[in-house]
C-alpha positions as CSV (number, residue, x, y, z in Angstrom):
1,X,32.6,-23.0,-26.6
2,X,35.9,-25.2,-27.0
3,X,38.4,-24.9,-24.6
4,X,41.8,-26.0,-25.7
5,X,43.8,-28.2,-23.3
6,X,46.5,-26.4,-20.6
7,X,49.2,-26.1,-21.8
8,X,52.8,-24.5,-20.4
9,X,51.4,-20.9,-21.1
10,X,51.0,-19.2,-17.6
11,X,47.8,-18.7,-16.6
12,X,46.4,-14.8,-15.9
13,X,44.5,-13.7,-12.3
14,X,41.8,-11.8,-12.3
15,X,40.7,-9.1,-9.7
16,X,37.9,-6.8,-9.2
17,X,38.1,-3.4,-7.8
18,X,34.9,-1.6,-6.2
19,X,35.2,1.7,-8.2
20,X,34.9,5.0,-6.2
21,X,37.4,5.7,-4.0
22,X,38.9,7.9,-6.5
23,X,38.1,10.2,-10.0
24,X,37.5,6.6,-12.3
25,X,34.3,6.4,-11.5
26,X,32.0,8.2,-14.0
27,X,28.9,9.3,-12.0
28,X,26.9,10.8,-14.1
29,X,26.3,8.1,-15.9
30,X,22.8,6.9,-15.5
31,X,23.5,3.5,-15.0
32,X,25.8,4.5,-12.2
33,X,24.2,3.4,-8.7
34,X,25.0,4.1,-5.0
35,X,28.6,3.3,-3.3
36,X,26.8,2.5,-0.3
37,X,24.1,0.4,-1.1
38,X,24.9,-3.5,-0.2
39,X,23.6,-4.3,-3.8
40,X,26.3,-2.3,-5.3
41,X,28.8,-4.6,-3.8
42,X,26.9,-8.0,-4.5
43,X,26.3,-7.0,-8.2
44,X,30.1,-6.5,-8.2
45,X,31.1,-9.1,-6.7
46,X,28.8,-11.5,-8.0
47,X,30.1,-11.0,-11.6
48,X,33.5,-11.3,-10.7
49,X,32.7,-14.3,-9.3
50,X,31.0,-15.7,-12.7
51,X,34.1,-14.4,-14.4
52,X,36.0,-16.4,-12.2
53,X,37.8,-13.4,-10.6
54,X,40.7,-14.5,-7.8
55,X,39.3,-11.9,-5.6
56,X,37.1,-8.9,-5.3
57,X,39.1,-6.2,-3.4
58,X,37.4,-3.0,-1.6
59,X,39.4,-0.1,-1.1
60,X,38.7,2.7,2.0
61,X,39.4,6.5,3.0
62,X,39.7,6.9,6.7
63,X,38.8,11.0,6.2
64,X,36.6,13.1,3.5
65,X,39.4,14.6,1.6
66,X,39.5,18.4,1.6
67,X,40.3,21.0,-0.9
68,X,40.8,24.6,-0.2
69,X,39.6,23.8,3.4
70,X,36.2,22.5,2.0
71,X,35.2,19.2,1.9
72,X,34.9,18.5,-2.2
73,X,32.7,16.3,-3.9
74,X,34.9,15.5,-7.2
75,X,36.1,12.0,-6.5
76,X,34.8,9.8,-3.0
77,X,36.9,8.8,-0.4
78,X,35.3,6.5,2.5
79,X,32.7,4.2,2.2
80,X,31.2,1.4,4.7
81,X,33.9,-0.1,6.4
82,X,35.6,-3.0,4.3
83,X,35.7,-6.3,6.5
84,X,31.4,-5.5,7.5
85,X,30.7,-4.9,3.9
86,X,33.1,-8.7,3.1
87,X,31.5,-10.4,5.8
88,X,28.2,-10.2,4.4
89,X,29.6,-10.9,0.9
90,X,30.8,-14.1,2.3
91,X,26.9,-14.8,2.6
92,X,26.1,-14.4,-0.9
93,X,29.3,-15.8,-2.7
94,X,31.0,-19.1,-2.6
95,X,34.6,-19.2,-3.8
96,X,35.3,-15.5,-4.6
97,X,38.4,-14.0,-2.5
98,X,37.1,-10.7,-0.5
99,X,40.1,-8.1,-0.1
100,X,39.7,-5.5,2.4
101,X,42.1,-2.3,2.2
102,X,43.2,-2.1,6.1
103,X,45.5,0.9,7.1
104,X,48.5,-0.7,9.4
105,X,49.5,2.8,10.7
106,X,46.1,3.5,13.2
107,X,45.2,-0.1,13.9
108,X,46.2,-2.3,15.9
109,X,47.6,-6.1,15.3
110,X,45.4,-8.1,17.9
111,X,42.2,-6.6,16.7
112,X,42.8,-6.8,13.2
113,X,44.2,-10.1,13.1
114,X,41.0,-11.1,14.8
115,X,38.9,-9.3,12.8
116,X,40.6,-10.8,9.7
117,X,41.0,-14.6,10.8
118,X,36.9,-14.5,11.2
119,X,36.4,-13.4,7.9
120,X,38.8,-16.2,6.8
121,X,36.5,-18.3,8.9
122,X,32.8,-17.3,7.9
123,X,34.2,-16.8,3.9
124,X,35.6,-20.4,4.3
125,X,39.4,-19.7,4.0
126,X,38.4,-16.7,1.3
127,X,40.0,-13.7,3.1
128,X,42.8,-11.1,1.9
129,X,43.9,-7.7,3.9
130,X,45.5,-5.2,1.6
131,X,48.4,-3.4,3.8
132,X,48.3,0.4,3.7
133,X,50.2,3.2,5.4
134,X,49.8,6.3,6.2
135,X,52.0,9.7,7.1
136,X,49.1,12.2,6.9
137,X,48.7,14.3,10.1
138,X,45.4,15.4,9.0
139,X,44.0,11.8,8.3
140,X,45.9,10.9,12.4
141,X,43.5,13.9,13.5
142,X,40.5,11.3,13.2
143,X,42.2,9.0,15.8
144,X,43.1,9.4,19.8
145,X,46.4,8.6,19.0
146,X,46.6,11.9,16.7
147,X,49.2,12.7,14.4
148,X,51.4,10.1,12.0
149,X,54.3,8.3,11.5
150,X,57.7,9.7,10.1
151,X,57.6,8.7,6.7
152,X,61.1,6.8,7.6
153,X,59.4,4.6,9.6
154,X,56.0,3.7,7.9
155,X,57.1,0.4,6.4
156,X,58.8,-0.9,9.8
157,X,55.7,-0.4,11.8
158,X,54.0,-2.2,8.7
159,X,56.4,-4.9,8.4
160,X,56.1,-5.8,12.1
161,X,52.6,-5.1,11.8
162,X,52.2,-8.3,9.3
163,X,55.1,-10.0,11.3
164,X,52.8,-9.6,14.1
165,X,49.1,-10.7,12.6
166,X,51.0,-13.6,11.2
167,X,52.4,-14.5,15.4
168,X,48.6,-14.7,16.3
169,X,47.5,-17.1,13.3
170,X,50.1,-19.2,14.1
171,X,49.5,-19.2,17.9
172,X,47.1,-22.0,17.2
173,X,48.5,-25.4,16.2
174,X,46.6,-26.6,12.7
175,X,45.2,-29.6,15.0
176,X,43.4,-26.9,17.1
177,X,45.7,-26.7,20.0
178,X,46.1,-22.8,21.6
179,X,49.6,-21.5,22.7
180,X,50.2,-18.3,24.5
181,X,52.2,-15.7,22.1
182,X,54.6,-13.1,23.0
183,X,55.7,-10.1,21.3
184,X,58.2,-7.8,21.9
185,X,59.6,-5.6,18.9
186,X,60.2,-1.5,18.3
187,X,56.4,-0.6,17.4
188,X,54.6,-3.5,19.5
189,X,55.0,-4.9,22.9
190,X,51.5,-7.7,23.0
191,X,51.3,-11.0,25.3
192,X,48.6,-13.4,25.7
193,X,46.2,-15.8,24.0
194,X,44.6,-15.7,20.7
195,X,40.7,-16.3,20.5
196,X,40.7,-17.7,16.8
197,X,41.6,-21.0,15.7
198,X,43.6,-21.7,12.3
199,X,41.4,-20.5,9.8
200,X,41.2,-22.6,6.8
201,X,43.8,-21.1,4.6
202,X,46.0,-21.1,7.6
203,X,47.1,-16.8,7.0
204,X,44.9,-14.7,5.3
205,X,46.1,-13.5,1.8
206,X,48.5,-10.4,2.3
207,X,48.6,-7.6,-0.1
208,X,50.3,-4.3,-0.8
209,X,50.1,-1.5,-2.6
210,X,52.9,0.7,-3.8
211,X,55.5,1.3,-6.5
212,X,57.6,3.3,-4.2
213,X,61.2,1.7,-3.1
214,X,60.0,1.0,0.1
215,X,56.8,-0.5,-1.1
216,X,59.0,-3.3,-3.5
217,X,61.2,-4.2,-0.3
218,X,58.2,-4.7,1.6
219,X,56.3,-6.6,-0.4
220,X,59.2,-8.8,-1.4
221,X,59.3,-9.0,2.4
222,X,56.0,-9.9,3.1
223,X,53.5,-9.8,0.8
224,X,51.5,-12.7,-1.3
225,X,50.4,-10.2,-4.3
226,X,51.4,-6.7,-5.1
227,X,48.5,-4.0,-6.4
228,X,50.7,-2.1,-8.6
229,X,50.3,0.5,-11.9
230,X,52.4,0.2,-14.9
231,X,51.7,2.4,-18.2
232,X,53.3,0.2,-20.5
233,X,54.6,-3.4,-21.4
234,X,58.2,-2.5,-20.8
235,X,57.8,-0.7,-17.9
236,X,55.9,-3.7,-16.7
237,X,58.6,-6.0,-17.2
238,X,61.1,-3.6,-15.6
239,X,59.1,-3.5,-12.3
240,X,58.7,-7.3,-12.5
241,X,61.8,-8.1,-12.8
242,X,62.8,-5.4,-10.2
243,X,60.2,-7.1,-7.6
244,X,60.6,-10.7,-8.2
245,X,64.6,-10.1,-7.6
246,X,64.6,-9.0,-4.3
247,X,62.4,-12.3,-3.3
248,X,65.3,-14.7,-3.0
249,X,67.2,-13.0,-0.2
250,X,64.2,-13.7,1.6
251,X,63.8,-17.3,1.0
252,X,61.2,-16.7,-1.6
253,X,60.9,-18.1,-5.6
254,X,59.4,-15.9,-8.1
255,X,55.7,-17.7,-7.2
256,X,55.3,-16.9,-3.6
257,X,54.0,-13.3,-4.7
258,X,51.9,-12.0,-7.6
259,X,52.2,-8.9,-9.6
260,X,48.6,-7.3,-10.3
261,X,48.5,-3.8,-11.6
262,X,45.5,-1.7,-11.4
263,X,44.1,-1.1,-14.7
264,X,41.0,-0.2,-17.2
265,X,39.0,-1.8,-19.7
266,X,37.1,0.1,-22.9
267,X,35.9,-2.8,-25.4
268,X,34.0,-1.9,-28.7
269,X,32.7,-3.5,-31.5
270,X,35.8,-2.4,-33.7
271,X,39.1,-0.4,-32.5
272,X,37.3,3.1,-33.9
273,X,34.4,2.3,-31.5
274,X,36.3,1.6,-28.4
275,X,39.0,4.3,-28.5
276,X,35.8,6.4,-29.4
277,X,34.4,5.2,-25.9
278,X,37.4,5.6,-24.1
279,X,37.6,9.2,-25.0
280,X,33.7,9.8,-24.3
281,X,34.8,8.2,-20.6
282,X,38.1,10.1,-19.9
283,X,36.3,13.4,-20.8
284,X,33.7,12.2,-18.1
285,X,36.3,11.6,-15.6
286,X,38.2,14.7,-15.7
287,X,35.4,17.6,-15.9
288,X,36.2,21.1,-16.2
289,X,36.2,21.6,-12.6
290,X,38.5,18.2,-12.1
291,X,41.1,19.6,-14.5
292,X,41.4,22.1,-12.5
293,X,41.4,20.7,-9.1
294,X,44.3,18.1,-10.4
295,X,46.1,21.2,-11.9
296,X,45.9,23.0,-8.3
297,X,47.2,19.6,-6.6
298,X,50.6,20.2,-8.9
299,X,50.9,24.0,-8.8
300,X,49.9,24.2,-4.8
301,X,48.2,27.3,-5.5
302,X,44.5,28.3,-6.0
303,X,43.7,28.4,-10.0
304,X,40.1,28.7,-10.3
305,X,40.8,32.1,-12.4
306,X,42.0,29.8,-14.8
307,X,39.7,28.3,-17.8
308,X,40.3,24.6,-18.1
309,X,39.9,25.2,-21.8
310,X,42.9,27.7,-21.7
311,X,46.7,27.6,-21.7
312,X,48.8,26.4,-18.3
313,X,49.8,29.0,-15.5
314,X,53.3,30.4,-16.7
315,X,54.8,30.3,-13.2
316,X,56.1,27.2,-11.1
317,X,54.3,25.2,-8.6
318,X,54.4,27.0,-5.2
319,X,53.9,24.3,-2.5
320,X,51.3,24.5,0.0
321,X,51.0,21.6,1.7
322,X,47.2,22.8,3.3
323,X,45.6,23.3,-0.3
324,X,44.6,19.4,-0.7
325,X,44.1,17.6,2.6
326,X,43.8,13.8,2.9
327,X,45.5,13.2,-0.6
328,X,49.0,13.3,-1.0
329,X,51.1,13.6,-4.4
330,X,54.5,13.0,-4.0
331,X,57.2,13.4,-6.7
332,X,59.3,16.5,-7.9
333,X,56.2,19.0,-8.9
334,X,58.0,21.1,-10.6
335,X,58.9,18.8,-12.8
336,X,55.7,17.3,-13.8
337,X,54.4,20.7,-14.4
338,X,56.7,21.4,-16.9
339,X,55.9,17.5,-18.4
340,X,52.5,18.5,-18.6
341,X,53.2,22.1,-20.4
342,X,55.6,20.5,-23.1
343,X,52.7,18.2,-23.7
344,X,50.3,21.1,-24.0
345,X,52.8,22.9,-26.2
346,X,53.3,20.3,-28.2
347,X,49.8,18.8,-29.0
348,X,48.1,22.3,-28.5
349,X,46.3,21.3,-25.4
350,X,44.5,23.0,-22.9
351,X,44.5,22.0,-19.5
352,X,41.3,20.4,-19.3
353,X,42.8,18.2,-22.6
354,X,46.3,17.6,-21.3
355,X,45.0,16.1,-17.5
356,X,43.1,13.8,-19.7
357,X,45.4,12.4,-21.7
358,X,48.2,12.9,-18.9
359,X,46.7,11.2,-16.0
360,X,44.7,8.4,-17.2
361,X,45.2,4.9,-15.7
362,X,47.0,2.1,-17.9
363,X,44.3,0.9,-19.9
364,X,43.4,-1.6,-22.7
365,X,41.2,-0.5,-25.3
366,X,39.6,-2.6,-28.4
367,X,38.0,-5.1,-29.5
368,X,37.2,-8.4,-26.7
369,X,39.7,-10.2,-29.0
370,X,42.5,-7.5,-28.8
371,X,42.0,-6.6,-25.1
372,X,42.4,-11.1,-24.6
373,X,45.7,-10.9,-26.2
374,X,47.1,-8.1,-25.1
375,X,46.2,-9.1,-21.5
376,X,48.1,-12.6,-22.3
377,X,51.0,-10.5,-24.0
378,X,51.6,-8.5,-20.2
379,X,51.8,-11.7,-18.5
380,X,53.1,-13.9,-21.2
381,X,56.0,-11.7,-21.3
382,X,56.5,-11.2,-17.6
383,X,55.2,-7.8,-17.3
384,X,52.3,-8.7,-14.8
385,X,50.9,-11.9,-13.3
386,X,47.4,-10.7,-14.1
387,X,45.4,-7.4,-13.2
388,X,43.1,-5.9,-10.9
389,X,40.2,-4.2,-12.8
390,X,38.9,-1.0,-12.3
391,X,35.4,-0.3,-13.7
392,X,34.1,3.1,-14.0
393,X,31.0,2.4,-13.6
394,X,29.2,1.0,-10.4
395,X,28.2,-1.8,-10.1
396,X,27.5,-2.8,-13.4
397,X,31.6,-1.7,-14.9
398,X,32.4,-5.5,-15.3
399,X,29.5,-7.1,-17.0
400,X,30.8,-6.6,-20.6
401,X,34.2,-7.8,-19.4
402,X,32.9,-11.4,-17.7
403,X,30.5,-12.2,-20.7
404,X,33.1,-10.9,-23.7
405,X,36.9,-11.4,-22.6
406,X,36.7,-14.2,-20.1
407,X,35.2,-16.5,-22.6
408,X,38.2,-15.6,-25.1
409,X,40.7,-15.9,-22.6
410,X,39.4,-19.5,-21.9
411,X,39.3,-20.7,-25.3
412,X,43.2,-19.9,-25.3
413,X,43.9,-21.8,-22.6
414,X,45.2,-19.0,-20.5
415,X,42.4,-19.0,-18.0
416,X,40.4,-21.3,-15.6
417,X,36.8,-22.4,-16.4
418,X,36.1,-23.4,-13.0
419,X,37.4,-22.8,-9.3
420,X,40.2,-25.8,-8.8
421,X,40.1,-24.8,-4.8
422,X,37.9,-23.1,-2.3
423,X,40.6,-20.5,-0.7
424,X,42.1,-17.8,-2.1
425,X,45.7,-19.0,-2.1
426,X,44.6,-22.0,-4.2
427,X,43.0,-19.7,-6.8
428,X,46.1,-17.5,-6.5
429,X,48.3,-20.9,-6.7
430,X,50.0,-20.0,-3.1
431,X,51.4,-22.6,-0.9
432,X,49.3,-22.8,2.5
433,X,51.6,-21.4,5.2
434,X,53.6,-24.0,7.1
435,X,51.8,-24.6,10.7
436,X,53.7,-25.1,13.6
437,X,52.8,-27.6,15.3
């Protein structure tokens, strides 16, 4: 392979995503293999890491969703607990980042800024925490503390939260010395000593996921990359330029934080074969009975009368907030269900047809050489800094990928052939935070 010298063309990041947590995941598929089994995750990870991947991230469900006061089985939430399942990733990879998803609304900052500087320490400075919140009652029933946070009040808690982890980190001096810390603030009132030195990469990566208003401030805020979804290249650039604005009030410049939406890959041998594959996988994601369920999760009403081969419900969504517990979709519903009914009307859809092509994930599809440049389009024209992929298929979902796109995007110059660091922020090209001494 010839690899043409660097060049002034910005160079794309790669992320992996353990599929499950939600409906991508196709598994049925009989290559499709357990979400619990440790060699699910190594086979994952391991690939990303021969493709060179920034970082492998895990997401996590802190309660078995619920529909119709059953627990269903159409998508997965929950799996082993993230920073267990890193930590012994860290064993059996070498410069790979390992992302955990860790909810900031029932932890605490102590423990988890333990828990995470220890990763940073046995991965050798290779650690990332992906900041969630939460303002579902039903998921605060699982802890002593009960209940939730006011929407209003999510992101301050979180923002302290990070505020917070990032106190303890830098309670130790990068020559090893220990200081006592103290912190007084609205959500947390903490004193005392830290028990882990400076881990290698000084703070752990911080990420956050959200498109929400909110979610852009707080990132801007506080965040080293953003795990985002965009549908299309100018709506990409639009919440690019959007997030990378609101740095400089901050003290920020536009490289102290990466954009990384969530997205799919279909290749195929020509563009026939691939969109022929994607269609093959989207029908496998939504089934008849997922049509339904994501139809129900709009309308707020039981539909199961309904033939997901048949036309929409002619009334309008009637909220109940107790039909779908443990998932929450926000947004004017009303409104979407009329989106989706113009689309049915106007393509002759049924519903089953319409959720498909409606609620897919931004994905590129074609050949390896037309998924390389339109991945080098997005962030050659500032609509991404590069993408976390979501395979549907566990654990094997990236192998195509690593051993057809990576070797393209490497022969145009817009992506590494080897690890230049052994942290994460130097594969992510992030400044090591500023000890104080």
């Amino acid at each position: 392979m010839t690899v043409r010298p660097r060049d002034s063309r910005k160079e794309i990041h790669l992320a992996a995503h353990f599929p499950g947590v939600n409906s991508t995941t196709v598994w049925a598929d009989p290559r499709s293999r357990s979400q619990i089994a440790f060699s699910s995750f190594e086979h994952l990870a391991r690939t990303a890491e021969r493709g060179l991947f920034d970082f492998f991230f895990l997401a996590e469900g802190l309660r078995l969703r619920e529909h119709k006061g059953r627990i269903h089985d159409l998508d997965v939430v929950g799996r082993p607990e993230s920073l267990t399942v890193l930590g012994a990733l860290a064993a059996v990879t070498e410069r790979i980042g390992l992302a955990a998803t860790v909810n900031a609304t029932f932890n605490e900052p102590y423990e988890l800024a333990r828990r995470l500087a220890t990763l940073d320490h046995l991965s050798g400075g290779r650690a990332a925490w992906n900041v969630v919140t939460s303002s579902d009652a039903f998921t605060g029933e699982n802890f002593r503390r009960g209940g939730y946070l006011d929407r209003a009040d999510l992101y301050q808690r979180a923002a302290e939260f990070v505020s917070v982890a990032r106190e303890l980190w830098d309670s130790w001096t990068p020559d090893g010395l220990s200081r006592p810390f103290a912190h007084r603030g609205q959500h947390f009132d903490i004193a005392g000593e830290f028990t882990v030195p400076r881990s290698p990469q000084g703070h752990p990566v911080v990420i956050q996921a959200g498109d929400s208003g909110e979610g852009r401030e707080f990132a801007a805020q506080a965040a080293d990359v953003i795990f985002t979804r965009h549908g299309t290249l100018e709506d990409g650039r639009v919440f690019y330029a959007d997030v990378k604005g609101r740095l400089a009030k901050y003290g920020r410049s536009a490289d102290d934080l990466k954009i990384m939406p969530g997205v799919t890959v279909v290749l195929g041998g020509t563009a026939a074969e691939a969109q022929e594959r994607a269609a093959e996988i989207r029908r496998r994601q939504v089934s008849p009975q997922n049509a339904i369920l994501a139809l129900e999760q709009i309308w707020g009403t039981d539909l199961s009368s309904y033939d997901p081969d048949g036309p929409f419900p002619d009334f309008d969504p009637v909220p109940d907030p107790s039909l779908t517990q443990g998932r929450t979709r926000r947004g004017d519903t009303v409104a979407m269900a009329e989106k989706w009914r113009t689309l049915s009307r106007q393509k002759g859809l049924s519903i089953r047809q319409t959720v498909i092509e409606a609620s897919g994930r931004q994905s590129f599809i074609g050949t390896p050489e037309a998924v390389a440049t339109e991945l080098e389009t997005f962030v050659r024209q500032d609509a991404a800094d590069g993408f976390v992929l979501v395979p549907h298929l566990t654990p094997g979902g990236l192998d195509e990928f690593v051993d057809r796109v990576v070797p393209l995007l490497q022969e145009r110059g817009v992506f590494r052939t080897e690890y230049r660091g052994a942290t994460l922020r130097s594969h992510l090209g992030l400044p090591d935070p500023a000890g104080k001494g």
